[in-house]
Jmol script that loads the backbone (N, CA, C; Angstrom):
load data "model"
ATOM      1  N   UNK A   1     -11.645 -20.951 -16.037  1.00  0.00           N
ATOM      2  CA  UNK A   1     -10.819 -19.796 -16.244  1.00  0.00           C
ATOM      3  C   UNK A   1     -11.641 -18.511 -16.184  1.00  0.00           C
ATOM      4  N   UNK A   2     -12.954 -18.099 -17.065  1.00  0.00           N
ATOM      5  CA  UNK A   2     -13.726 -17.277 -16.836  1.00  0.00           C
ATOM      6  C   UNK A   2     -13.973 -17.445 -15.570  1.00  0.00           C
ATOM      7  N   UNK A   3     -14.512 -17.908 -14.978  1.00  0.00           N
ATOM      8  CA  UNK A   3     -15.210 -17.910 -13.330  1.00  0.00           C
ATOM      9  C   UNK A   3     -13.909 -17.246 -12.455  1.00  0.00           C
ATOM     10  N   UNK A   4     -12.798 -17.504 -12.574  1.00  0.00           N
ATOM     11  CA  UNK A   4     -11.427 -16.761 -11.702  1.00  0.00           C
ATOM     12  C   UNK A   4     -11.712 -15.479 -12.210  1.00  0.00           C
ATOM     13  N   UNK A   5     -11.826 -15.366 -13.757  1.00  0.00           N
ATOM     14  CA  UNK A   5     -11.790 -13.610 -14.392  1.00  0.00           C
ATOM     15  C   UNK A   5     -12.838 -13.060 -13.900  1.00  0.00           C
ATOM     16  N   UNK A   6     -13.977 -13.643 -13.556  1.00  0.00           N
ATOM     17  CA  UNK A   6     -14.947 -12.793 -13.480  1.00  0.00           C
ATOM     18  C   UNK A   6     -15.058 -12.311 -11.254  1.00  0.00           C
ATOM     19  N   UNK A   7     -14.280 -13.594 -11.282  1.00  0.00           N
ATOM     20  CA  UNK A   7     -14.124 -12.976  -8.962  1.00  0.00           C
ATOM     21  C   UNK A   7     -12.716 -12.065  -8.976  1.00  0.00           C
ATOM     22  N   UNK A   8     -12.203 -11.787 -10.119  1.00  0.00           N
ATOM     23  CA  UNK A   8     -11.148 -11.247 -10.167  1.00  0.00           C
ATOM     24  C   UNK A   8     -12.111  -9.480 -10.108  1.00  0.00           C
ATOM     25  N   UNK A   9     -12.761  -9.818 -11.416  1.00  0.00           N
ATOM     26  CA  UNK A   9     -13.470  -8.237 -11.356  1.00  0.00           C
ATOM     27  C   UNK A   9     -13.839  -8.100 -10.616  1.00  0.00           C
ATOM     28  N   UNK A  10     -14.600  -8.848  -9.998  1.00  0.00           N
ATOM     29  CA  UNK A  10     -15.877  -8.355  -8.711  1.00  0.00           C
ATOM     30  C   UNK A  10     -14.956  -8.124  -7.801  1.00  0.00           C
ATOM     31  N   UNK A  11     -13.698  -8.606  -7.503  1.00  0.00           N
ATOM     32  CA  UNK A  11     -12.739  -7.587  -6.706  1.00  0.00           C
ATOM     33  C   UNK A  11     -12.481  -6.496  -6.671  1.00  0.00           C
ATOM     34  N   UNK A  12     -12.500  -6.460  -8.231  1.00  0.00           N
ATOM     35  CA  UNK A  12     -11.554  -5.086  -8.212  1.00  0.00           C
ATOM     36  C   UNK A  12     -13.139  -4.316  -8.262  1.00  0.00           C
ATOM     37  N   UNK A  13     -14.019  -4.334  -8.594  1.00  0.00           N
ATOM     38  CA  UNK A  13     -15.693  -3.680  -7.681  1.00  0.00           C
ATOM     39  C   UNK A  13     -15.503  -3.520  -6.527  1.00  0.00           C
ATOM     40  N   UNK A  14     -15.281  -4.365  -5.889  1.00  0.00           N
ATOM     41  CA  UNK A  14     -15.609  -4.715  -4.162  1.00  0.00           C
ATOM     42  C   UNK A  14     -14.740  -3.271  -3.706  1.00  0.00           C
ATOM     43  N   UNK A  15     -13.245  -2.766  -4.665  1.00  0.00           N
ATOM     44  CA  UNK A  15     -12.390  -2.237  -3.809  1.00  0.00           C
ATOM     45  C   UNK A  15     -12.621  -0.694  -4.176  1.00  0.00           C
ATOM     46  N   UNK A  16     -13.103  -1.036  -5.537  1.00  0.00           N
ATOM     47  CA  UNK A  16     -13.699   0.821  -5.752  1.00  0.00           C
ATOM     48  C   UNK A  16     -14.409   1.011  -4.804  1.00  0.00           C
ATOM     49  N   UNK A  17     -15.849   0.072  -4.536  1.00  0.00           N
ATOM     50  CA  UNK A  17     -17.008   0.276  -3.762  1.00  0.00           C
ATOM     51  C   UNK A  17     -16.105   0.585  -2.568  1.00  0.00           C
ATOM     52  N   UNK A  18     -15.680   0.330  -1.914  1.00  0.00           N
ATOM     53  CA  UNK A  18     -15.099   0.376  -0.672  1.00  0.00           C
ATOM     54  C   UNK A  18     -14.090   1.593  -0.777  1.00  0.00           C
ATOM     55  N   UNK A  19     -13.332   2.040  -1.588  1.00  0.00           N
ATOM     56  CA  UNK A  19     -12.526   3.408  -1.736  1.00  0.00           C
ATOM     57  C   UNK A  19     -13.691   4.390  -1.754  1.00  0.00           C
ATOM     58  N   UNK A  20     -15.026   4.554  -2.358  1.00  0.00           N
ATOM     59  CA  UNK A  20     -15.821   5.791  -2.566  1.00  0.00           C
ATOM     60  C   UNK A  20     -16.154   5.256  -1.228  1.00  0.00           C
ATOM     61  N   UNK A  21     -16.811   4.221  -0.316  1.00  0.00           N
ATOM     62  CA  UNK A  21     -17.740   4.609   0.817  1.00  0.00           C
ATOM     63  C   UNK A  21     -16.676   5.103   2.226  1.00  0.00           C
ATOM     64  N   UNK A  22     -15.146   5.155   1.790  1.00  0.00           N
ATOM     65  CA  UNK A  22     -14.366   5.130   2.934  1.00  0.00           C
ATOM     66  C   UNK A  22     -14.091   6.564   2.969  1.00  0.00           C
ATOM     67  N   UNK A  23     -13.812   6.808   1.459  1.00  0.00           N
ATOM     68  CA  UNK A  23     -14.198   8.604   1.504  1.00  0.00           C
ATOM     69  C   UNK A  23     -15.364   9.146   1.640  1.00  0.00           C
ATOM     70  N   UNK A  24     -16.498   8.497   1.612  1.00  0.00           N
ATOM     71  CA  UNK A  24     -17.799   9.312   2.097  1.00  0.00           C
ATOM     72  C   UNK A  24     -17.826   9.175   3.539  1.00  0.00           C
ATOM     73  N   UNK A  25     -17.367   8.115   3.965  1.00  0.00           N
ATOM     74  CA  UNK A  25     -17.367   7.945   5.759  1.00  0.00           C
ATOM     75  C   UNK A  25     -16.637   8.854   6.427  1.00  0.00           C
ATOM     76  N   UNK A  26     -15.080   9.467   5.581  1.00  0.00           N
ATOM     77  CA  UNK A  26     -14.578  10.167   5.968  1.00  0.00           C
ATOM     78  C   UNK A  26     -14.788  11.751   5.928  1.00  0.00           C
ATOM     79  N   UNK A  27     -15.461  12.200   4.915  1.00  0.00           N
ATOM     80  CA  UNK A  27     -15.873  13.385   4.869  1.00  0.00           C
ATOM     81  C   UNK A  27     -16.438  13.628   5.571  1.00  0.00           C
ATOM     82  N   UNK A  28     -17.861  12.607   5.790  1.00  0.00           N
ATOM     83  CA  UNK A  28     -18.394  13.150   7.180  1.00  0.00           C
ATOM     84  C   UNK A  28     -18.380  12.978   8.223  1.00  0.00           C
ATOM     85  N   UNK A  29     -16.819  12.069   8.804  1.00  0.00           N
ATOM     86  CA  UNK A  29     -16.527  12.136   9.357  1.00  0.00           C
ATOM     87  C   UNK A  29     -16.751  10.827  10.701  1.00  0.00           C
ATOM     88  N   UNK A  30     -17.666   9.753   9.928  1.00  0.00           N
ATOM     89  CA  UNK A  30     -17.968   8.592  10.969  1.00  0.00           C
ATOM     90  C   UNK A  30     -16.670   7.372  10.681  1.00  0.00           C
ATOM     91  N   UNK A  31     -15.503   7.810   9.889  1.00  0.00           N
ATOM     92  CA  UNK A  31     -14.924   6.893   9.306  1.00  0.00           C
ATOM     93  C   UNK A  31     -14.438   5.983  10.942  1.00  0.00           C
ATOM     94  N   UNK A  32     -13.578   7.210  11.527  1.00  0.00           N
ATOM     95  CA  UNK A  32     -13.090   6.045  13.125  1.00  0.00           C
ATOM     96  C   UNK A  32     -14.451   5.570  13.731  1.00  0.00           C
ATOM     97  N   UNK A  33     -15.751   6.273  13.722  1.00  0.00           N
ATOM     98  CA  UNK A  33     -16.241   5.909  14.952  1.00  0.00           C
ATOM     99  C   UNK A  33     -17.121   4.215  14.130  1.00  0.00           C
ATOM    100  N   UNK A  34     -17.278   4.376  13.057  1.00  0.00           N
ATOM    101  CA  UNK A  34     -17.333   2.438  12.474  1.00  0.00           C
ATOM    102  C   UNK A  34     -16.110   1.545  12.555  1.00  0.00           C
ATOM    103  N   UNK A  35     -15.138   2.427  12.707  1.00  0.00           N
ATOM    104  CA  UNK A  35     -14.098   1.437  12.446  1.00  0.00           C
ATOM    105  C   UNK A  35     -13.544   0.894  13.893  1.00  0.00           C
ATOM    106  N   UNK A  36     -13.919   1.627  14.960  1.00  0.00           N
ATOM    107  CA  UNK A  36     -14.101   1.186  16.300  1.00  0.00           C
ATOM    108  C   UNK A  36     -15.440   0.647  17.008  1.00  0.00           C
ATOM    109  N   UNK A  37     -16.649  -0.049  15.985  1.00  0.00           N
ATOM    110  CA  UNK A  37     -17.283  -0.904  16.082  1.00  0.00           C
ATOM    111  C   UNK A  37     -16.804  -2.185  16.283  1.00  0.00           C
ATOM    112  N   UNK A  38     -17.349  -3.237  17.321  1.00  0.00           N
ATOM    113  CA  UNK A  38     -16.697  -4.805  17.065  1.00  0.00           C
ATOM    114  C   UNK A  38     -16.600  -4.860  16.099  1.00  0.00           C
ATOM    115  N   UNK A  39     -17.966  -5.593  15.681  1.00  0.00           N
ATOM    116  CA  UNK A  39     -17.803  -6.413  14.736  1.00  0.00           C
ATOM    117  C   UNK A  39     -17.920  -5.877  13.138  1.00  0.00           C
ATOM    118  N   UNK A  40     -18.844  -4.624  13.211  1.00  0.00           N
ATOM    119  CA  UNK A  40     -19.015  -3.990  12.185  1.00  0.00           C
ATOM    120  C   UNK A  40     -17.869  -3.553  11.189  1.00  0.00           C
ATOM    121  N   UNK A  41     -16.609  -2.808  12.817  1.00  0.00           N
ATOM    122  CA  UNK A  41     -15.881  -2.023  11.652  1.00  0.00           C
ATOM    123  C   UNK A  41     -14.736  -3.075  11.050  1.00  0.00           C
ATOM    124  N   UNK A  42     -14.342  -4.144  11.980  1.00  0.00           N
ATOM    125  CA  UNK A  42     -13.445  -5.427  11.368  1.00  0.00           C
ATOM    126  C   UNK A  42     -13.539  -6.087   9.830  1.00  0.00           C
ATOM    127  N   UNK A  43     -15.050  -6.125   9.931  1.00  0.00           N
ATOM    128  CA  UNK A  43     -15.583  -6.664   8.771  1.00  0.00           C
ATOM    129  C   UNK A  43     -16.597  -6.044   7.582  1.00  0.00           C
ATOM    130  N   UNK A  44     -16.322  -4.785   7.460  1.00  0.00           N
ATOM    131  CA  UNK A  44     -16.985  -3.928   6.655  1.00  0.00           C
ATOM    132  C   UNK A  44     -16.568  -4.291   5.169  1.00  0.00           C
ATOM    133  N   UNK A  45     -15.563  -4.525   4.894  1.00  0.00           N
ATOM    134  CA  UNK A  45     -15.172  -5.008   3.499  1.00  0.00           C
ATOM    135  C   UNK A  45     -16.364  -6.403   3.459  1.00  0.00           C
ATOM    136  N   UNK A  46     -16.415  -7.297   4.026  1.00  0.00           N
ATOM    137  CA  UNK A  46     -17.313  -8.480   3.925  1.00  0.00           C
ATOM    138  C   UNK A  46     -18.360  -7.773   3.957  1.00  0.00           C
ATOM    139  N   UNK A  47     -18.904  -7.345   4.858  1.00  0.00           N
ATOM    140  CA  UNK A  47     -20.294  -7.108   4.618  1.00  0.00           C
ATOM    141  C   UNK A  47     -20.852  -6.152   3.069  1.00  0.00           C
ATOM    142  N   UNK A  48     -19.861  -5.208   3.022  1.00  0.00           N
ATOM    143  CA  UNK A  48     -19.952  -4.856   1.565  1.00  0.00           C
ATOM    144  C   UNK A  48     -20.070  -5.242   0.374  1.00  0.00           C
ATOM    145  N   UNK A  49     -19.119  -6.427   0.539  1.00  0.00           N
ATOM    146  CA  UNK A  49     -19.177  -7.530  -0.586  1.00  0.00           C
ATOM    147  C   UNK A  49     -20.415  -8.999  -0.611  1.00  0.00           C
ATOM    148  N   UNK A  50     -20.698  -9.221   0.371  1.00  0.00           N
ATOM    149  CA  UNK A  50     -22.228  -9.912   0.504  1.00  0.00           C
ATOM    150  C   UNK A  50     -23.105  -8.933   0.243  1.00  0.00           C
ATOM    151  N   UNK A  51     -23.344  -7.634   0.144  1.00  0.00           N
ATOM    152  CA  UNK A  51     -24.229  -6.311   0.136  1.00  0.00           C
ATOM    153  C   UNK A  51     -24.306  -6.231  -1.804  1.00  0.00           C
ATOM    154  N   UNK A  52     -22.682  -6.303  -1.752  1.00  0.00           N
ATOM    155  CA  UNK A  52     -23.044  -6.201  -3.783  1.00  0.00           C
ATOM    156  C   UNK A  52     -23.505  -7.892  -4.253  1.00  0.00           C
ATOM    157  N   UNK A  53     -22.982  -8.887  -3.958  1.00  0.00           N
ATOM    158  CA  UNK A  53     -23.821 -10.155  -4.647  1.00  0.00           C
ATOM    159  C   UNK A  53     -25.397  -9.639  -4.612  1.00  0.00           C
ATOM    160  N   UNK A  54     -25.650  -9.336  -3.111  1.00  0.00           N
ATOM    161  CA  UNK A  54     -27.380  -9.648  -3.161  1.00  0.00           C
ATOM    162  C   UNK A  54     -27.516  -9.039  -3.716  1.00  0.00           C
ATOM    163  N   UNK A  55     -27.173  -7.307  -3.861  1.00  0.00           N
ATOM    164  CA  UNK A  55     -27.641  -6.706  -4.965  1.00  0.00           C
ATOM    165  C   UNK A  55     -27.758  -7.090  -7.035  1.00  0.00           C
ATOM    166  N   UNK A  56     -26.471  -7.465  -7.139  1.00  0.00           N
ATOM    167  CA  UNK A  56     -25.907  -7.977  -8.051  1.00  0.00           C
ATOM    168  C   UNK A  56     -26.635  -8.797  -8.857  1.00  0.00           C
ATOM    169  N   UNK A  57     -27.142  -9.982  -8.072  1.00  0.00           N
ATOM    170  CA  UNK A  57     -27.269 -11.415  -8.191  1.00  0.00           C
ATOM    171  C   UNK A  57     -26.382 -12.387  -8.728  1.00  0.00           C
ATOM    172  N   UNK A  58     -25.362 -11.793  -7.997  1.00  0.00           N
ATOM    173  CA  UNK A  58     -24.276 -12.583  -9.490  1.00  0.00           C
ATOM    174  C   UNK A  58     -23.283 -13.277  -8.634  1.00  0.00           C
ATOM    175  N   UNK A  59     -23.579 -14.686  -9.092  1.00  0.00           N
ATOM    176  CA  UNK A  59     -23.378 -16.094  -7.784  1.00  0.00           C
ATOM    177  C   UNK A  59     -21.890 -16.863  -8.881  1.00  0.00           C
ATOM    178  N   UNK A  60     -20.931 -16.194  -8.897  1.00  0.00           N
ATOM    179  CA  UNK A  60     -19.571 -16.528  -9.611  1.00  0.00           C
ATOM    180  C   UNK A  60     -19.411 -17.992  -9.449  1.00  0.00           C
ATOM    181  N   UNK A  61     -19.569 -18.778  -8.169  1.00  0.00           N
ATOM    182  CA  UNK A  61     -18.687 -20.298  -7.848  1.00  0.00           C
ATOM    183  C   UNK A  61     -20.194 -20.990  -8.556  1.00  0.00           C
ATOM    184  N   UNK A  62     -21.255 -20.705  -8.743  1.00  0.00           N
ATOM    185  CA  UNK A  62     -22.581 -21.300  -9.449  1.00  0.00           C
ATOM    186  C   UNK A  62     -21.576 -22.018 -10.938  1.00  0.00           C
ATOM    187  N   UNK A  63     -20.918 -21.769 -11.354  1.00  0.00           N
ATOM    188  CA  UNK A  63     -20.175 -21.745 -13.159  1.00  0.00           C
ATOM    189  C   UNK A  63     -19.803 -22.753 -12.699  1.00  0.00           C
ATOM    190  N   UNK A  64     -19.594 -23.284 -11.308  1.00  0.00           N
ATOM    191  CA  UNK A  64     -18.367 -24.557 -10.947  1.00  0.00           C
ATOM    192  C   UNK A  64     -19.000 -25.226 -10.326  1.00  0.00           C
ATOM    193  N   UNK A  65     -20.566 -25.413 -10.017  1.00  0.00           N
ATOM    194  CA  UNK A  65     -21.391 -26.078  -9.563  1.00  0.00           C
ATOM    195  C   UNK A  65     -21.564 -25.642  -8.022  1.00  0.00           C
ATOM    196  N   UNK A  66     -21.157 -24.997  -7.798  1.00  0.00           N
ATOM    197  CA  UNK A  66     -21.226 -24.608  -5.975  1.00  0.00           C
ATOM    198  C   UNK A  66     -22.417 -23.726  -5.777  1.00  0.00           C
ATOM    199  N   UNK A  67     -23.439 -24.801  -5.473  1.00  0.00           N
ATOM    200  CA  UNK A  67     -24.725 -23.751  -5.439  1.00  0.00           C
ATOM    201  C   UNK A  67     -25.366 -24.456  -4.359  1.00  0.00           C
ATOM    202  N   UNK A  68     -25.839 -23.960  -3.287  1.00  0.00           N
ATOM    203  CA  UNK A  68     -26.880 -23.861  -2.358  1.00  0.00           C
ATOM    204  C   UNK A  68     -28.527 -23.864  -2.075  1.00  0.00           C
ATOM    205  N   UNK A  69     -29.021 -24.804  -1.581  1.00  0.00           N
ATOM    206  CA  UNK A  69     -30.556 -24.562  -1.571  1.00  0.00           C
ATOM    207  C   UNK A  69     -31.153 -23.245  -1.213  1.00  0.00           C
ATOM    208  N   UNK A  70     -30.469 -22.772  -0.491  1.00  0.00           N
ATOM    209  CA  UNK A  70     -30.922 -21.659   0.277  1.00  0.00           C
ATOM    210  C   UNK A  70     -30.185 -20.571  -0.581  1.00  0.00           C
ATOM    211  N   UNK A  71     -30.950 -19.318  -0.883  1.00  0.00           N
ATOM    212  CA  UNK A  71     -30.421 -18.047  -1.373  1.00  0.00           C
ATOM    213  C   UNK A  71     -29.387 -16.909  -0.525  1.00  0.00           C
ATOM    214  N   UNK A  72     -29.784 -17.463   0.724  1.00  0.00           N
ATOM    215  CA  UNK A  72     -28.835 -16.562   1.395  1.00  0.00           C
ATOM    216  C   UNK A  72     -27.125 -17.241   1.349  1.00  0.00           C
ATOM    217  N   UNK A  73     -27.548 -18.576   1.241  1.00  0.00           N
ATOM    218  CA  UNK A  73     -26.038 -18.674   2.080  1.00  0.00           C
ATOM    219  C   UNK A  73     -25.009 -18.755   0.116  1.00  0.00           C
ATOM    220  N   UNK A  74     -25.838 -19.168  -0.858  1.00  0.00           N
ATOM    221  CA  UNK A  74     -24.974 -18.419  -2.108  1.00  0.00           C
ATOM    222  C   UNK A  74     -24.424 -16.579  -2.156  1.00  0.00           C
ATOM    223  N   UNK A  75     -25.345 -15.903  -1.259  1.00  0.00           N
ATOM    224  CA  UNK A  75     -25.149 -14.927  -1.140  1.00  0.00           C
ATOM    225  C   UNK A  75     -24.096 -14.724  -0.386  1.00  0.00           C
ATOM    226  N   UNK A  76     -24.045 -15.452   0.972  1.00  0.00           N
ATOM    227  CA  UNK A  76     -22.983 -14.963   1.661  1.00  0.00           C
ATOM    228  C   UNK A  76     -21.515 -15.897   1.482  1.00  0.00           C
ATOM    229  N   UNK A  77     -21.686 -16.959   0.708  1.00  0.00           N
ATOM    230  CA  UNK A  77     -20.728 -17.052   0.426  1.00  0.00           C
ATOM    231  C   UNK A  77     -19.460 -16.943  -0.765  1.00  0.00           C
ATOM    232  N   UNK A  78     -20.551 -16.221  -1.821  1.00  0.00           N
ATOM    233  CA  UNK A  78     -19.708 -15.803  -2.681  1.00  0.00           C
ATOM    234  C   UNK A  78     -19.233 -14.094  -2.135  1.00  0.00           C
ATOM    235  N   UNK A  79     -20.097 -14.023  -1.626  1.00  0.00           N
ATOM    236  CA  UNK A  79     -19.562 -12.460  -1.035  1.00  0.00           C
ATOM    237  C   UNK A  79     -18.283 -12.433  -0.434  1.00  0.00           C
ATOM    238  N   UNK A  80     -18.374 -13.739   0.907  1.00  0.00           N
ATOM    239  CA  UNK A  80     -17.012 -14.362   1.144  1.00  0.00           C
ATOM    240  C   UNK A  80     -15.649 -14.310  -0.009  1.00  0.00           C
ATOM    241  N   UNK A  81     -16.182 -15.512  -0.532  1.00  0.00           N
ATOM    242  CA  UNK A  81     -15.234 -15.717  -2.139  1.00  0.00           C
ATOM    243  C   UNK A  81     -14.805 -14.396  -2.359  1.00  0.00           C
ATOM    244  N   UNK A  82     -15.213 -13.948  -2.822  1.00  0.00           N
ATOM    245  CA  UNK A  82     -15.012 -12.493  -3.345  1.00  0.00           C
ATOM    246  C   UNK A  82     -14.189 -11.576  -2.584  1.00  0.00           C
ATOM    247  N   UNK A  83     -14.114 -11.178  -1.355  1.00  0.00           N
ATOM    248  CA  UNK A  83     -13.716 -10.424  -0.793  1.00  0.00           C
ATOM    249  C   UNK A  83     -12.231 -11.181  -0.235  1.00  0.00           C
ATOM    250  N   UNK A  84     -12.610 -12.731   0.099  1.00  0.00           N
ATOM    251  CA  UNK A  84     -10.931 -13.385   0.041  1.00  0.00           C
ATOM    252  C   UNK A  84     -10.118 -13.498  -1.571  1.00  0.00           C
ATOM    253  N   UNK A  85     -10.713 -12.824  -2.433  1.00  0.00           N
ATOM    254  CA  UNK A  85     -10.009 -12.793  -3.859  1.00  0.00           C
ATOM    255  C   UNK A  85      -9.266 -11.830  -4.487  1.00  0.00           C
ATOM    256  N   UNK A  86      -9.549 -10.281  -3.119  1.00  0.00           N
ATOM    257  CA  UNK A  86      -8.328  -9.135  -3.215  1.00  0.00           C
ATOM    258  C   UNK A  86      -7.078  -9.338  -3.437  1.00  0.00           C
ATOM    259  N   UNK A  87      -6.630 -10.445  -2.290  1.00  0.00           N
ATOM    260  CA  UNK A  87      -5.148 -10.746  -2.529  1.00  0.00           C
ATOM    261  C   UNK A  87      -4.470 -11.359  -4.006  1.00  0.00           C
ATOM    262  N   UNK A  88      -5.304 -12.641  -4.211  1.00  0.00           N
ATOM    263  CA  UNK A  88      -5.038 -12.884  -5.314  1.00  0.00           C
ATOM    264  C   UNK A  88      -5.213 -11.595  -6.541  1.00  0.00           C
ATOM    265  N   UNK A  89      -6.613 -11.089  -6.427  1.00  0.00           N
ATOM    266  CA  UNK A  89      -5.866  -9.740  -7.665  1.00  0.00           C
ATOM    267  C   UNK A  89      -4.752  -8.895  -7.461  1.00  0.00           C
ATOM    268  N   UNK A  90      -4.777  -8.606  -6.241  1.00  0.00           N
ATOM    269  CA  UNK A  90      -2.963  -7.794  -5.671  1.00  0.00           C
ATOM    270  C   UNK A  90      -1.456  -8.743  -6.811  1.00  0.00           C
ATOM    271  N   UNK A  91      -1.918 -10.040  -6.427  1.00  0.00           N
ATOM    272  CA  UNK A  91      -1.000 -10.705  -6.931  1.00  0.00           C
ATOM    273  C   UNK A  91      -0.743 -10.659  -8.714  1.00  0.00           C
ATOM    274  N   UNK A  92      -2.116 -10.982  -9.375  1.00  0.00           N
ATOM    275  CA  UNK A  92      -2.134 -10.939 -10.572  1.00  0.00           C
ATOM    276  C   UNK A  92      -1.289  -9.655 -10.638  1.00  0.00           C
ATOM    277  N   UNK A  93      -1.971  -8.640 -10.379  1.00  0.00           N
ATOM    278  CA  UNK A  93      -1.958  -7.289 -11.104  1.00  0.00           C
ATOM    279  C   UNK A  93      -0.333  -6.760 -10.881  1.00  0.00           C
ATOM    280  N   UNK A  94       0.198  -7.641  -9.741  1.00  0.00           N
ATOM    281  CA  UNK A  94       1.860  -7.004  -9.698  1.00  0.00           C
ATOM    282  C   UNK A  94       3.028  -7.852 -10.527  1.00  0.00           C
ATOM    283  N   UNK A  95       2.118  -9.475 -10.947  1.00  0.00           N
ATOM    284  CA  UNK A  95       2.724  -9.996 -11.920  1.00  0.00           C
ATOM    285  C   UNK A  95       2.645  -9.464 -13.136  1.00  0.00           C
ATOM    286  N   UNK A  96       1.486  -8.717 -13.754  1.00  0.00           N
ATOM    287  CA  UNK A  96       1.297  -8.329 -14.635  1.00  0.00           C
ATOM    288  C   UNK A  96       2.224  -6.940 -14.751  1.00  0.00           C
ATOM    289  N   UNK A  97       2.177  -6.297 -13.870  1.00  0.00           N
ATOM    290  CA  UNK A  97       3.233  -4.876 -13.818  1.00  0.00           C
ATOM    291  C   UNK A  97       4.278  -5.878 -14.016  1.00  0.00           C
ATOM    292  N   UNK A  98       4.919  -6.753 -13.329  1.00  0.00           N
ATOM    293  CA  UNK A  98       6.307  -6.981 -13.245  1.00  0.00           C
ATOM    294  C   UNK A  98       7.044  -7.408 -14.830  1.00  0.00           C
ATOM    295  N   UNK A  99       6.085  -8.037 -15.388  1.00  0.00           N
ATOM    296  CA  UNK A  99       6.029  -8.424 -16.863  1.00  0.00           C
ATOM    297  C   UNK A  99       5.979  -7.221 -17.802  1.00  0.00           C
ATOM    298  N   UNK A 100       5.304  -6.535 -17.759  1.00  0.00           N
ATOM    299  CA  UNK A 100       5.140  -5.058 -18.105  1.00  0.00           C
ATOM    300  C   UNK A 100       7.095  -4.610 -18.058  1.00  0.00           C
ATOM    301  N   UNK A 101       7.398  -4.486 -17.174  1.00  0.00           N
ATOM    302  CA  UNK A 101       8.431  -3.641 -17.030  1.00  0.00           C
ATOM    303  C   UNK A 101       9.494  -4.701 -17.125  1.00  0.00           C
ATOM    304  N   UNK A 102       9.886  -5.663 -17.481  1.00  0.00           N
ATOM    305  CA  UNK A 102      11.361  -6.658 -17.410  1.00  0.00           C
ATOM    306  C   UNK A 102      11.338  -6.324 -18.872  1.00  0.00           C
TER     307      UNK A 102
END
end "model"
wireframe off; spacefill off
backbone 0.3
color backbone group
């Protein structure tokens, strides 16, 4: 249950981080010309979110035994994890409004 709460936060991280760098991209103005990169601008949310684990060090699916010999690929795949775990907080957070307001 903690291990969901805690890829739940690192979502809702992943999406601040990504609201301040989309307004810094945009101020100065490189926001279209990354976002008309292949591969870069498709997947900038991922790479952001593998960018905060490594920084982080903080390997969430490790609590559930999902750990890797290699340091990179815990890195890139909780970064993964993480960044496929937006939706599910979308979801929590509109059950939680919806409960809120009935």
């Amino acid at each position: 249950m903690y291990t969901v709460a805690i890829l739940i936060v690192m979502a809702v991280l992943l999406e601040a981080v990504m609201t301040v760098l989309n307004s810094i991209l945009s101020t100065v103005g490189l926001s279209d010309t990354i976002k008309k990169l292949p591969i870069i601008g498709a997947n900038l949310t991922l790479g952001i979110s593998i960018l905060i684990v490594w920084l982080l060090e903080a390997y969430p699916l490790g609590m559930w035994g999902a750990s890797w010999a290699d340091d990179w690929k815990n890195i890139v795949v909780n970064g993964a994890v993480i960044c496929g775990m937006i939706p599910l907080k979308d979801a929590v957070f509109g059950a939680i409004q919806k409960g809120l307001r009935a």
